[in-house]
C-alpha positions as CSV (number, residue, x, y, z in Angstrom):
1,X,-3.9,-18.6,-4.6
2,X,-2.0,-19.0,-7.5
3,X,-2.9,-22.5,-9.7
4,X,-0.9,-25.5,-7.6
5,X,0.2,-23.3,-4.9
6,X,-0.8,-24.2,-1.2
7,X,-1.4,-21.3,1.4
8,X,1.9,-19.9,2.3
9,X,1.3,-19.7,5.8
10,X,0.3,-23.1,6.9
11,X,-3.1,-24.6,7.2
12,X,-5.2,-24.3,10.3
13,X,-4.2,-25.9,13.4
14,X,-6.2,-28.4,14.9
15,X,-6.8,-32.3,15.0
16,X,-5.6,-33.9,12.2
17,X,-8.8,-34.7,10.8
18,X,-9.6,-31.1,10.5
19,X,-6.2,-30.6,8.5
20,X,-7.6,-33.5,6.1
21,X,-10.9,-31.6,6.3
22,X,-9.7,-28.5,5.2
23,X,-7.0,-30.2,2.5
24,X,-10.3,-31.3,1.0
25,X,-12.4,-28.7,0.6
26,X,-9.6,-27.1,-1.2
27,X,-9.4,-29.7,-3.7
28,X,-13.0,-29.7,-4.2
29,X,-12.8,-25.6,-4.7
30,X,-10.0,-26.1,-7.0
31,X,-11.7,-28.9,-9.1
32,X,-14.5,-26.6,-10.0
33,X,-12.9,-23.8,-11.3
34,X,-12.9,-24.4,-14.5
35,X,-16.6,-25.2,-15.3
36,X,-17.5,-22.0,-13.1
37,X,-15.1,-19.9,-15.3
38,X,-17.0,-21.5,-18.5
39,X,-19.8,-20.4,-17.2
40,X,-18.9,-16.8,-16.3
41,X,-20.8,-15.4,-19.6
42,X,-23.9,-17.1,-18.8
43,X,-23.9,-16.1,-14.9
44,X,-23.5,-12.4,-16.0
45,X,-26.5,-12.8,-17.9
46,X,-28.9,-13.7,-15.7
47,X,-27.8,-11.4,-13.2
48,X,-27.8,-14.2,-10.4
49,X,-25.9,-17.6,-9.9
50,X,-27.1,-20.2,-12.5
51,X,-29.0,-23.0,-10.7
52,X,-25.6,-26.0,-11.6
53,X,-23.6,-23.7,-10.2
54,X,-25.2,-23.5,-6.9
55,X,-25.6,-26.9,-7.0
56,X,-21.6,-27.6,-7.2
57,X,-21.1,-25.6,-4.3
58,X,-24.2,-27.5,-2.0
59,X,-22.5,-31.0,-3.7
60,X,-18.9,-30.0,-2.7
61,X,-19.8,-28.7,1.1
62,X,-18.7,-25.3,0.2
63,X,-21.7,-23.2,1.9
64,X,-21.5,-25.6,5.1
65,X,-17.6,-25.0,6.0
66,X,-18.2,-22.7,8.9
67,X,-21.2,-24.5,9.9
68,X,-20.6,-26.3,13.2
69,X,-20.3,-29.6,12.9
70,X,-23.0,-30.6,15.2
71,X,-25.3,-30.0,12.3
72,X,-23.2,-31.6,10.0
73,X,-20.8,-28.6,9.1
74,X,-16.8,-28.5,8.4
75,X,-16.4,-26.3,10.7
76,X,-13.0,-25.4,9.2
77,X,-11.4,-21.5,10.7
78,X,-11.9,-18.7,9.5
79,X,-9.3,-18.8,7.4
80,X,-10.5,-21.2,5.0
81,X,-12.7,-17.6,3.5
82,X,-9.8,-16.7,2.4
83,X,-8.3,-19.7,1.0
84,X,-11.6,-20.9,-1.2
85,X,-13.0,-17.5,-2.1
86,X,-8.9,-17.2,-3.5
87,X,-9.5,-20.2,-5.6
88,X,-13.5,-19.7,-6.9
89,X,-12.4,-15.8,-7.7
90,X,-10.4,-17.4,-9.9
91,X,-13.1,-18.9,-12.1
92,X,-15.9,-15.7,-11.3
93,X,-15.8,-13.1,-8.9
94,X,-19.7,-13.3,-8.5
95,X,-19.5,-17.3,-7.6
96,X,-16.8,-16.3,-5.5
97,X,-18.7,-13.2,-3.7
98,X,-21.8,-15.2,-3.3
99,X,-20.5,-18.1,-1.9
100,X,-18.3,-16.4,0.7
101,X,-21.1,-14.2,2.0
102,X,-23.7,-17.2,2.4
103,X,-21.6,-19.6,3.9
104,X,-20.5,-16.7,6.2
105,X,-24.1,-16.6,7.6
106,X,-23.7,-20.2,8.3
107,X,-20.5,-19.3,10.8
108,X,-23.0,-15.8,12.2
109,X,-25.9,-17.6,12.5
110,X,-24.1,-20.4,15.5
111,X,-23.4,-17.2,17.4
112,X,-27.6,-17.2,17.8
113,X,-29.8,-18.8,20.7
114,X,-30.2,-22.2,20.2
115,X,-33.4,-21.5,19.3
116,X,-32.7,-19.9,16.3
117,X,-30.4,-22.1,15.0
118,X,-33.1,-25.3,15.5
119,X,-35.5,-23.7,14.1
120,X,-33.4,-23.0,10.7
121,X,-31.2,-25.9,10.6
122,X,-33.3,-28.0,11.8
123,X,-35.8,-27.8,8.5
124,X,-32.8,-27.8,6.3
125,X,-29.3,-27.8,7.5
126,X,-28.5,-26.9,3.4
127,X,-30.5,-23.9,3.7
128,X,-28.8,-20.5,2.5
129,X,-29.4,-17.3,4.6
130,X,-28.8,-14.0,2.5
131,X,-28.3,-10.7,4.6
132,X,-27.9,-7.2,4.4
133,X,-25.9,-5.0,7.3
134,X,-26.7,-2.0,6.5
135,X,-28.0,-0.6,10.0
136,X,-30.0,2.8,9.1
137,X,-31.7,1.0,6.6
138,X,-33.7,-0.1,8.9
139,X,-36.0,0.6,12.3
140,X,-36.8,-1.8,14.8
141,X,-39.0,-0.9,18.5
142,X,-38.9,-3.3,21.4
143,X,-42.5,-4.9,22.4
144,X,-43.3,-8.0,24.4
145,X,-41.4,-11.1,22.9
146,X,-39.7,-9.4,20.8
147,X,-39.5,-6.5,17.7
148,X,-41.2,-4.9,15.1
149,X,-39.1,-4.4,11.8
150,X,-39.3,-2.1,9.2
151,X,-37.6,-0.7,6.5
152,X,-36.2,-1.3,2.9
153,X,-32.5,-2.9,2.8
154,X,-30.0,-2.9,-0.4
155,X,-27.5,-5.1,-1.6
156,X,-28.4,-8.6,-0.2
157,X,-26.5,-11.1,-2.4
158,X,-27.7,-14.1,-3.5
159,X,-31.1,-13.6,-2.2
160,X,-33.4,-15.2,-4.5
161,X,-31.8,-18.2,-3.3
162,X,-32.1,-17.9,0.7
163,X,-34.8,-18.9,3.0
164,X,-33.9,-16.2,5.3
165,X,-32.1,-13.1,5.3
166,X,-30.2,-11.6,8.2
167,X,-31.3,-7.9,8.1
168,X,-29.4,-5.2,10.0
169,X,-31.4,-2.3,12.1
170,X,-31.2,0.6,14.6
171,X,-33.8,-0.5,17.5
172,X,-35.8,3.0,18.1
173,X,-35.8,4.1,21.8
174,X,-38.0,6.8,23.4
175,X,-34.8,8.5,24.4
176,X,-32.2,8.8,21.9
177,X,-30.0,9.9,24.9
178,X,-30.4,6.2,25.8
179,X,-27.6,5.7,22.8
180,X,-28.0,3.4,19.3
181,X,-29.1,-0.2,19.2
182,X,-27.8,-1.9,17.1
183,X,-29.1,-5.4,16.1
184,X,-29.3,-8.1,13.8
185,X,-32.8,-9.6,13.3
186,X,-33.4,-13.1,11.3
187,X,-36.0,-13.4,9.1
188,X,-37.9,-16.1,7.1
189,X,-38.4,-15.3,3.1
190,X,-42.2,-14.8,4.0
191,X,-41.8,-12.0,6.0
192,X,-39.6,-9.6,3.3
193,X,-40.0,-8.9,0.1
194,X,-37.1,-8.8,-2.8
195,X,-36.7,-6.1,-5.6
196,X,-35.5,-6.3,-8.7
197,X,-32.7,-3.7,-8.7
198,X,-29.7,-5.3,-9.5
199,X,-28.8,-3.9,-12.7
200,X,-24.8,-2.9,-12.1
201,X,-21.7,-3.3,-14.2
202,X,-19.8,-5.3,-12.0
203,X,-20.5,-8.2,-9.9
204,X,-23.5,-8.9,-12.2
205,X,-24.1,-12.7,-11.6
206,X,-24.8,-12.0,-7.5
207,X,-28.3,-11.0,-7.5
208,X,-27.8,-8.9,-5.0
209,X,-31.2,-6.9,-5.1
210,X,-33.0,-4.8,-2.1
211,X,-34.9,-6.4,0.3
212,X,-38.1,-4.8,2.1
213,X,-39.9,-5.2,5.2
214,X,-42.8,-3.5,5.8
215,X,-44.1,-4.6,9.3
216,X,-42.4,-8.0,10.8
217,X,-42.4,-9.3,14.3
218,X,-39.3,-10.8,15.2
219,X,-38.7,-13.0,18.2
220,X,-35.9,-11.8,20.8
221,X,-34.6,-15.2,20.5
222,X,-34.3,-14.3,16.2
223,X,-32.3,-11.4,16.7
224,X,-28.7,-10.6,18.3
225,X,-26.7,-7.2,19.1
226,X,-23.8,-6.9,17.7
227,X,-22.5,-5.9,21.3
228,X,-22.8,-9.8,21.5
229,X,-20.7,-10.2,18.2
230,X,-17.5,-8.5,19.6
231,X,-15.2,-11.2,20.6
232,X,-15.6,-14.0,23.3
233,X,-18.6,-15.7,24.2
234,X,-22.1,-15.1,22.2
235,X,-25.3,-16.5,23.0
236,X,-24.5,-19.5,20.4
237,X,-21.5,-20.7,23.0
238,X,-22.8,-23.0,25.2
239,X,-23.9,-25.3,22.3
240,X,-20.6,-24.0,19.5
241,X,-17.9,-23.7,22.1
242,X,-15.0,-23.8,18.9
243,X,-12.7,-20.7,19.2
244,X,-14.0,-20.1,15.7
245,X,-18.1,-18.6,16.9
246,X,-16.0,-16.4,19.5
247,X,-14.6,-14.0,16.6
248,X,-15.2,-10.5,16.7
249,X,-17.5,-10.4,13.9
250,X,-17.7,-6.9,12.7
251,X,-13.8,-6.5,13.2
252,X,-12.8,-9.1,11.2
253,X,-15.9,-8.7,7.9
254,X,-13.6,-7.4,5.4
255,X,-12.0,-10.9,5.1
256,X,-15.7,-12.5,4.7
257,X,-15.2,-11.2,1.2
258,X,-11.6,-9.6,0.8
259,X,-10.6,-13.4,-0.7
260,X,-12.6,-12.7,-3.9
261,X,-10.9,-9.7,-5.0
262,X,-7.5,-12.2,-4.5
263,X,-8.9,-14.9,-6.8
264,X,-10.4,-12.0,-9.3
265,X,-6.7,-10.4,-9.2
266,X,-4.7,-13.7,-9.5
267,X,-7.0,-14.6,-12.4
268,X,-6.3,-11.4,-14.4
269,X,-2.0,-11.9,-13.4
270,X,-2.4,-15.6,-15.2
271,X,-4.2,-14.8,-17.7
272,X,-2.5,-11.2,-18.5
273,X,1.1,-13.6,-18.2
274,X,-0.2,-16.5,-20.8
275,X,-1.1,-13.6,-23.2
276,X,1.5,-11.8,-23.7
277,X,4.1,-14.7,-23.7
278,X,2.9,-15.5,-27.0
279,X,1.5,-11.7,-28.4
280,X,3.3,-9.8,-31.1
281,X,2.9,-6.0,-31.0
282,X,0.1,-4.7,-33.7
283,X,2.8,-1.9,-34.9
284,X,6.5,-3.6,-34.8
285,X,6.0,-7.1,-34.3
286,X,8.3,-7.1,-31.7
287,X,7.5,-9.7,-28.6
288,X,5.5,-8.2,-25.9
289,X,7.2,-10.6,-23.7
290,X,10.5,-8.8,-24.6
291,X,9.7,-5.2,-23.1
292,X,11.3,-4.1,-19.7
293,X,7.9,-2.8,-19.2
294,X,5.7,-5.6,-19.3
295,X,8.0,-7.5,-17.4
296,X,8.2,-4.6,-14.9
297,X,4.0,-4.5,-14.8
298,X,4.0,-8.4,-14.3
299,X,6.5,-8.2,-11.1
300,X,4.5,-5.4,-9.3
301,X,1.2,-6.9,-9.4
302,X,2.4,-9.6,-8.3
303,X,3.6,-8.1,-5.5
304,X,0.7,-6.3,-5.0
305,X,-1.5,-10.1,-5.1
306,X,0.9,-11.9,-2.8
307,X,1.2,-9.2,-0.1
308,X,-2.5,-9.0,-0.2
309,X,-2.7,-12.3,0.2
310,X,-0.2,-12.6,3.1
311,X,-2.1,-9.6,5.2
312,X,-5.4,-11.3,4.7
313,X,-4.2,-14.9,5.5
314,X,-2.1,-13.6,8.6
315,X,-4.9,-11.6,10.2
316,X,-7.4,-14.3,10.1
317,X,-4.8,-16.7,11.4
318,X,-4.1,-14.2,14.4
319,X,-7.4,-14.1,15.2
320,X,-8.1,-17.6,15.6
321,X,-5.1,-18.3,17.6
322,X,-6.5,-15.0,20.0
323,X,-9.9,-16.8,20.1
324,X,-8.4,-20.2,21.3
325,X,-6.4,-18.2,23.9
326,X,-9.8,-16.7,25.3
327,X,-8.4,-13.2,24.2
328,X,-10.9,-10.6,22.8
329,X,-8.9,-8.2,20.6
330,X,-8.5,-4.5,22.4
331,X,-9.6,-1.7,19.9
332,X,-6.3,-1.3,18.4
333,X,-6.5,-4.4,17.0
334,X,-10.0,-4.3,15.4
335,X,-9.0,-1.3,14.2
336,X,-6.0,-2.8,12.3
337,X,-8.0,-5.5,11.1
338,X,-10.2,-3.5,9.3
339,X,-7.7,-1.0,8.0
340,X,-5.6,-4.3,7.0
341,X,-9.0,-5.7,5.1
342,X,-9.3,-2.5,3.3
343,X,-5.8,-2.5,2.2
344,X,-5.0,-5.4,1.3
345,X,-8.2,-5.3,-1.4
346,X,-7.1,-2.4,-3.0
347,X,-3.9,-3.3,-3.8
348,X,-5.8,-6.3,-5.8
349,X,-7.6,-3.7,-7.2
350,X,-4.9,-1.3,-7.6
351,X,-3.3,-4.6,-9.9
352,X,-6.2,-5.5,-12.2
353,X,-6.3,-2.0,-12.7
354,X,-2.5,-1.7,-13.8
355,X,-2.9,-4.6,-16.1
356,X,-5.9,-3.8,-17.8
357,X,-4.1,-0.6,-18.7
358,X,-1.1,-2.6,-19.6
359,X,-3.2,-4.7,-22.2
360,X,-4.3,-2.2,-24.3
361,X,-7.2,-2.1,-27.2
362,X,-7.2,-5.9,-26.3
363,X,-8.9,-5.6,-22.7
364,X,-12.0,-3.5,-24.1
365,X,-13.3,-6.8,-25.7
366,X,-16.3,-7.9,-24.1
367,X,-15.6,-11.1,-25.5
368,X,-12.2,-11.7,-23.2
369,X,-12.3,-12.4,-19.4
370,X,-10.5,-9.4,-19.1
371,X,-12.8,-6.5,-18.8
372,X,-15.0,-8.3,-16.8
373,X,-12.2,-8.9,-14.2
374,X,-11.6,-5.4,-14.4
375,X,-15.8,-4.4,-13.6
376,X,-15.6,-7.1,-11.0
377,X,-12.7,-5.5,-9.0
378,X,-13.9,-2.1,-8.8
379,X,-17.3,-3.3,-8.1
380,X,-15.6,-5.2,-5.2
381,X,-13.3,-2.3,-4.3
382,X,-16.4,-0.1,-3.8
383,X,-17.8,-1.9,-0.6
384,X,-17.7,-0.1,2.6
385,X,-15.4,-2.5,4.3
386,X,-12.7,-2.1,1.7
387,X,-13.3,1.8,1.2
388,X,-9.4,2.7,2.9
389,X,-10.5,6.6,3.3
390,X,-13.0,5.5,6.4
391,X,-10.7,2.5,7.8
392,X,-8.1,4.3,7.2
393,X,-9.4,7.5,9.6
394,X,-10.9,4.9,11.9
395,X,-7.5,3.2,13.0
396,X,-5.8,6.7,12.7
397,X,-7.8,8.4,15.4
398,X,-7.8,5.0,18.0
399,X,-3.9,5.4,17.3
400,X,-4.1,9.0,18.1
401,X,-5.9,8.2,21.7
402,X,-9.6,8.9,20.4
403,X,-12.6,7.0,20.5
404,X,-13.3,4.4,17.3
405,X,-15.8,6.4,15.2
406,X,-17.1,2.6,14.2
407,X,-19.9,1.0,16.2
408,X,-20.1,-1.9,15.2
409,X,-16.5,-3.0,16.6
């Protein structure tokens, strides 16, 4: 959200200590925005989140806001991804991306058995959980107790960090006429191992490197299908009965991350705004703030970033207020919510992308914020969830009276 500006659409209902709770995390996301933007350089160096970075978030409860509160959690809605990623996109799109996908894992992980969740929280409610959903990566097959996982996973943010990693796999059957499995299986650290891959240009500071299993057992009580994740109860219920561990998981995971290409867009508005209010042209000396088209560029990304921002707020909202109403989204709706999470990111996209063009020689500097904003939000833009071409086609042909294509929803 833009500096000083509150969400548009209201906070989340709910007792009034859970408005306070919210208000507050807010403030604490919004006081440390400008020592995670001073470190941006120094983050993009060392290709992962610098150790007093991490730290701010653990110290300002920022991992634990989906966490229930049994164990100590905010347990704020699911809105409040939106809201903070906004705000910490603002000072680094990496901070911003790794935040938002472990403290997601926190809000997955109550939708396990009991058993799972003791077993992790119960060491170390702080503990981060990295992740990788990638399902043919991998290969799981049934035996007694539970699975045997195998297979090499890329892309798992923030993973030098975690304990555990939530790893995404096809389970193998005899009979492939049986249909696909698919299932989520939680791991400690000791049974993967992490690669050193992540060498990209954007999105440099998340460390999201590959992951490998060779041959791991995983209890059944460790894993979960994502038949469970679809909306309404999960296994996690009896003991996390908030609306909030009844999402549809897979329906609504462009908005675990769709917040950080807000902040990362916002940032490059304010910052393309303060420049040119002040900039000279090179070749007449005329004010850049004078020209129709500047002023024009300025009013149509902003457009672009508050319509984004009112799409992603909106659908998150709607989906909490189904999930207290004990209504499980029909197809059409998943379908939009995805389609609404991939469009809503590339208009922040399309908007860095016009203002970088609008800036000229200046944004080719790799000592401004600017082309690193620019990196960041196509690196962001080229996630599955946010690639419109396949949501896009998904929602068209539900609309059209064929079966979803995605089967994960």
């Amino acid at each position: 959200m833009a500096p000083g500006q509150e969400p548009s659409m209201g906070q989340p209902t709910g007792p009034e200590s859970g408005e306070r709770a919210y208000a507050a995390m807010l403030a604490k996301t919004r006081a440390l925005v400008p020592r995670l933007r001073e470190r941006s350089v120094r983050t993009e160096e060392l290709r992962h989140l610098p150790p007093e970075t991490e730290q701010d978030l653990h110290d300002a409860g920022l991992f634990r806001m989906l966490q229930p509160r049994r164990i100590g959690g905010a347990e704020l809605d699911y809105v409040a991804l939106i809201d903070c990623a906004d705000l910490l996109g603002q000072a680094d799109a990496s901070v911003a991306w790794n935040f938002a996908n472990l403290a997601s894992h926190h809000w997955m992980l109550g939708m396990f058995e009991q058993k799972a969740q003791d077993l992790v929280w119960g060491r170390d409610p702080d503990t981060l959980i990295a992740s990788s959903f990638i399902f043919p990566a991998g290969r799981a097959t049934k035996v007694d107790g539970g699975y045997r996982l195998h297979g090499s996973w890329p892309f798992s943010s923030g993973v030098a960090s975690c304990e555990w990693n939530m790893l995404a796999s096809v389970v193998s059957t005899d009979d492939e006429a049986d249909g696909i499995e698919y299932r989520i299986f939680l791991l400690p650290k000791g049974d993967y191992r992490v690669l050193d891959t992540w060498n990209v240009a954007g999105l440099r500071g998340t460390g999201s490197c590959d992951v490998e299993v060779r041959d791991a057992f995983v209890a059944d009580h460790m894993t979960v299908t994502v038949g469970e994740l679809i909306g309404g109860r999960t296994p996690g219920s009896k003991i996390n009965p908030n609306p909030l561990y009844a999402l549809p998981v897979f329906s609504l995971f462009p908005y675990v991350l769709s917040g950080v290409a807000l902040g990362n867009a916002q940032a490059c508005l304010n910052d393309y705004v303060e420049v040119v209010r002040h900039r000279i042209s090179t070749y007449n000396r005329a004010k850049l703030s004078d020209f129709q088209s500047t002023q024009i560029k300025i009013a149509e990304a902003s457009a672009k970033i508050d319509a984004a921002r009112l799409i992603m707020r909106s659908a998150c909202i709607d989906a909490m207020e189904d999930a207290r109403r004990g209504h499980v989204p029909d197809m059409a709706a998943k379908t939009r919510y995805r389609r609404d999470g991939a469009f809503s990111v590339n208009l922040c996209t399309d908007a860095v992308s016009m203002l970088f063009a609008a800036s000229g020689a200046r944004g080719l500097f790799t000592t401004g914020v600017l082309q690193r904003q620019f990196r960041d939000a196509h690196a962001i833009n080229s996630h599955l969830a946010f690639n419109f071409d396949a949501a896009g086609t998904n929602y068209g042909r539900v609309a059209l009276g064929l079966p979803s294509e995605n089967l994960t929803l």
